[in-house]
LUMLUM-430490 format. One record per residue (C-alpha): residue in one letter; x, y, z. Coordinates in steps of 0.02 Angstrom, whole numbers, plus 50000, padded with zeros to 5 digits. Layout:
N
AXYZ...
! end
This chain:
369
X549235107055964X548605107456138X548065124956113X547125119655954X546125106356060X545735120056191X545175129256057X543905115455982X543155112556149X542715130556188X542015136456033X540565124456012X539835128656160X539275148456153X537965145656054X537275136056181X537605149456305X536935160956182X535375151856181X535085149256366X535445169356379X533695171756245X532655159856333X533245167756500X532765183656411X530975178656354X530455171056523X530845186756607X530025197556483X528625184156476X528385186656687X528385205656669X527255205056544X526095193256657X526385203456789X525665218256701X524205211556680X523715204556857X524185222556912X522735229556772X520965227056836X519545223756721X517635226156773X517445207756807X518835208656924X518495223157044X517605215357182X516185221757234X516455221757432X514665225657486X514105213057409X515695201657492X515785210657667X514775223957643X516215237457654X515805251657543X517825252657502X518515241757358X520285241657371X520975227257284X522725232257254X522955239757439X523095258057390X522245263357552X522745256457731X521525249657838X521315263557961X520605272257805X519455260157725X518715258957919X518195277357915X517635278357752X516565260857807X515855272257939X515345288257871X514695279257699X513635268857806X512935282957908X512655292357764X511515278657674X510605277657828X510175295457833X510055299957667X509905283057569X511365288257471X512445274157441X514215279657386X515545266057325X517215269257334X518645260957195X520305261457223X521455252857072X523205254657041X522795250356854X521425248956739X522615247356580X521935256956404X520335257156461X519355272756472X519035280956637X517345286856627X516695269556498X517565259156653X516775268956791X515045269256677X515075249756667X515705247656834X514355259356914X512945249756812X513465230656847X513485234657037X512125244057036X512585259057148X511245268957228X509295261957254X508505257957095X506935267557132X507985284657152X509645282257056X510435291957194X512145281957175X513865288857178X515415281157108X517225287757184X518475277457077X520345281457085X521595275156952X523225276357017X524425274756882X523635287356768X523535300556925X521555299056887X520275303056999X518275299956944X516415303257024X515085293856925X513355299856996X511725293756957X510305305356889X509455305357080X511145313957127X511545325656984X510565340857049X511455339557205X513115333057162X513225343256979X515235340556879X515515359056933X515345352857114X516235336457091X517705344357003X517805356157145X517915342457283X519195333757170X520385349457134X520085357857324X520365342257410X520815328257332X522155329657206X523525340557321X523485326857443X523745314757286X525075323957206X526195322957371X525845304857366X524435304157526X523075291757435X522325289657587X522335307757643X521665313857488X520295300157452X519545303157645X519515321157628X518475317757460X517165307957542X516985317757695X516645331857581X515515323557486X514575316757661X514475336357709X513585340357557X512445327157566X511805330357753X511985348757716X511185358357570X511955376357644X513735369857647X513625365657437X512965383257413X514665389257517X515755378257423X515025383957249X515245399557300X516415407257188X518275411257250X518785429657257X520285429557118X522055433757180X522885447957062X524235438956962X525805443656989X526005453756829X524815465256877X525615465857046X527085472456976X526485484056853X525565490557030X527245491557096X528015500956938X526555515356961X526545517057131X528325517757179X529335519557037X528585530256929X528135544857028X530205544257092X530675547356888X529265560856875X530115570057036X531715568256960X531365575956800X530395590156892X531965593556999X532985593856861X532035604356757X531785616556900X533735619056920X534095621456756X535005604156737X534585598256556X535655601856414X534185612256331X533665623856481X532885639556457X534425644656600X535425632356614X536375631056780X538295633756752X539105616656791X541055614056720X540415597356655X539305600756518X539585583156446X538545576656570X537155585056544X535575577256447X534325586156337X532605584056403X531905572656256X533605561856283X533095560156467X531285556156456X531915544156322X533265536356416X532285535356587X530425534656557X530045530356362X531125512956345X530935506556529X528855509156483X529105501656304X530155487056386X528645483356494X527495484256365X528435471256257X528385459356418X526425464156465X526005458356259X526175439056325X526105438356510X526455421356598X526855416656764X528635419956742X528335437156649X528645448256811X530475440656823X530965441756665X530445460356644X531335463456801X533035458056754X532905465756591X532565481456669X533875480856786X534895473656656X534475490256553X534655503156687X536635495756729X536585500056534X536485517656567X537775518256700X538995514156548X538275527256476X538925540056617X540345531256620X540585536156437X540135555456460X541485552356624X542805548656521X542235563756397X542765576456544X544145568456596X544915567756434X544565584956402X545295590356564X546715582256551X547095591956349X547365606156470X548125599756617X546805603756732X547095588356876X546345598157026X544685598256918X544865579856866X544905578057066X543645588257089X542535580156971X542985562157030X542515566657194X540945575957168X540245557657107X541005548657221X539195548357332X538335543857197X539575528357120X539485519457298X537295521157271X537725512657106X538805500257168X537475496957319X536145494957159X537195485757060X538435474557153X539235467257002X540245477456914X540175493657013X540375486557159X542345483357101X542145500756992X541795510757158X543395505957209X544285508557045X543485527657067X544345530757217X546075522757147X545745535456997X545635549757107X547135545957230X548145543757042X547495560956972X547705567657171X549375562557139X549925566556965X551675574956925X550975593356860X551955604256768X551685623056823X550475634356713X551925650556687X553585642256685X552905623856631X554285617056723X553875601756836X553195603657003X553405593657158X552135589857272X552465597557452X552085583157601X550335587157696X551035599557816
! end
C-alpha cells in the first residue's frame, strides 16, 4: 500500500514537468528567433555615419576593428577632397532574404552617395553571412569604375583576404584600390590589362608526355628494330628465349597505341584533376605489362625445365636480373618484393638436384672449390 501511495503522488505531476519542458522550449526558440532578427539589418536600420559622425565607414555589427574604419576614414576623405568622389563603405553581418544589389540600390539612393550634380557615388557594401561582397556606382562613376573593373578589385583583392577570414584586410585593400584608380587613370589601364594565362596543367603534361617520354619509346623501338629483336625481323637475332620476343605491331600496340589511346580518353573531358588520374592509370597500365613478361617468364622456364636444362633457367634468371631491380625501383609495390623472389628463384634453380644427361643417374653438386 505504501508503494501504491508513492505511486499516486508521482504520476500526476509529469505532465506538469512536461509542460514546463514546452514552454522552456518555445521561449528559447522564441529568443533565437528574436535574435535573428536584430542580427538582420534592413535599409532603415543601417546608419548612415556621415550623416551621424561623418565617418565614411558604417559598421554596425563591428565586422571591422577600429584601426580599420580610421584608415578607410582617412583615405575616403582625402579622396572626396581631391576628386569629389564620395565612397561609402557598409559592412553587415546580415541583411536576411533580401537581395544584394535591390538592398545596395535602395541603400545607395536614400543616402544619397556621391554629389547630386555628378552622380559620382560609390557604394562598397559587404554582407557577411552570405560571403557577399557589392560596389554600387553611380552613372558619374561608371566610365571609370566599369563591373569589369569592380569585379576585378573584388576577385584580386578582396575576396582571398575574405575567404581566410581577414574582413578587415580584405575590405582596406578594396578601397585603397579603388582610391588608386581614382587619383590615377594609368594605374586602371594596368589593372585592366589582361593577365597572361598560365597553361593548365593538362596541357603541361601532355608537354611532358612529348617531350620526354615519347621520343624514349621511339628510341626503343628503333634499337630494337635495328638488332633484330622483334619476333617478325627480317634477321632476327638468335636469342634462346624466343618467347620473349614481341612482333612489331604487338609492340607498338602494347607500348605506344594504348598508352596514346589512354590519354586520349582522359584529354576528351579534362578537369583539374585530369593529369592525376591519367597518370595513375598509366602507371597502373604499364605494371600491367610487367605481368605480361612475367607470363612469357614463366613460358621459358617451363619449357626449360621439360628438358632439364637448369644452367639455362640460371642463365636466363640472371640475365634479367638488371632489369627486375629497374622494375622494382619503378614500381615499388609488388616488384619491389618480386626482385627478391627472382633472386630466391635463381639460388633454387642454382641449386637444383640434376640428374646427368648419359647415365640419368643423380648428380651431386661438388662444394665451390
Amino acid at each position: 500500500m505504501a508503494i501504491k501511495s508513492k505511486d499516486q503522488r508521482i504520476f500526476p505531476e509529469l505532465p506538469v514537468i512536461y509542460f514546463q519542458r514546452k514552454v522552456n522550449n518555445l521561449l528559447l526558440f522564441m529568443l533565437i528567433f528574436n535574435f535573428q532578427l536584430l542580427a538582420q539589418s534592413t535599409i532603415d536600420s543601417v546608419p548612415n555615419q556621415k550623416l551621424i559622425t561623418g565617418s565614411y565607414v558604417s559598421n554596425p555589427d563591428n565586422l571591422l576593428d577600429s584601426p580599420t574604419v580610421t584608415i578607410i576614414d582617412t583615405l575616403l576623405h582625402s579622396l572626396e577632397k581631391s576628386t569629389t568622389v564620395q565612397v561609402s563603405v557598409v559592412a553587415l553581418e546580415s541583411i536576411g532574404s533580401a537581395d544584394v544589389f535591390n538592398f545596395a540600390q535602395q541603400l545607395f539612393v536614400k543616402w544619397g552617395v556621391g554629389h547630386s550634380e555628378n552622380d559620382n557615388g560609390l557604394l562598397i557594401l559587404l554582407v557577411n553571412d552570405s560571403h557577399t561582397i557589392r560596389f554600387h556606382t553611380g552613372f558619374g562613376l561608371e566610365g571609370v569604375l566599369p563591373d569589369i573593373l569592380c569585379k576585378r578589385i573584388q576577385q584580386q583583392f578582396m575576396v582571398p583576404e575574405f575567404k581566410n577570414g581577414n574582413l578587415n584586410t580584405g575590405m582596406l585593400a578594396g578601397v585603397k584600390q579603388v582610391e588608386k584608380i581614382l587619383t590615377d587613370p594609368t594605374y586602371a589601364a594596368e589593372l585592366t590589362a589582361p593577365e597572361a594565362e598560365e597553361p593548365s596543367s593538362w596541357i603541361s603534361f601532355i608537354t611532358f608526355l612529348i617531350i620526354f617520354c615519347a621520343p624514349v619509346v621511339i628510341i626503343i623501338f628503333i634499337i630494337k628494330s635495328t638488332k633484330g629483336r622483334f619476333a617478325d625481323s627480317a634477321r632476327p637475332e638468335f636469342t634462346p628465349y624466343p618467347e620473349m620476343r614481341l612482333k612489331r605491331l604487338t609492340w607498338i600496340f602494347e607500348f605506344a597505341l594504348m598508352p596514346v589511346m589512354i590519354v586520349i580518353f582522359f584529354g576528351l573531358d579534362a578537369g583539374d584533376n585530369t593529369p592525376v588520374w591519367c597518370f595513375i592509370t598509366l602507371y597502373m597500365y604499364f605494371m600491367a605489362t610487367q605481368f605480361l613478361r612475367l607470363w612469357r617468364m614463366r613460358m621459358v622456364i617451363h619449357r626449360l625445365l621439360l628438358v632439364q636444362d637448369y644452367y639455362e633457367i640460371v642463365e636466363f634468371i640472371r640475365k634479367d636480373q638488371l632489369y627486375w631491380l629497374g622494375i622494382a625501383m619503378l614500381f615499388p609495390f609488388p616488384f619491389f618484393v618480386y626482385f627478391f623472389y627472382h633472386l630466391t628463384r635463381k639460388h633454387h634453380y642454382r641449386n637444383h638436384a640434376r640428374l646427368c644427361k648419359q647415365c640419368h643417374g643423380k648428380m651431386r653438386k661438388l662444394s665451390e672449390k
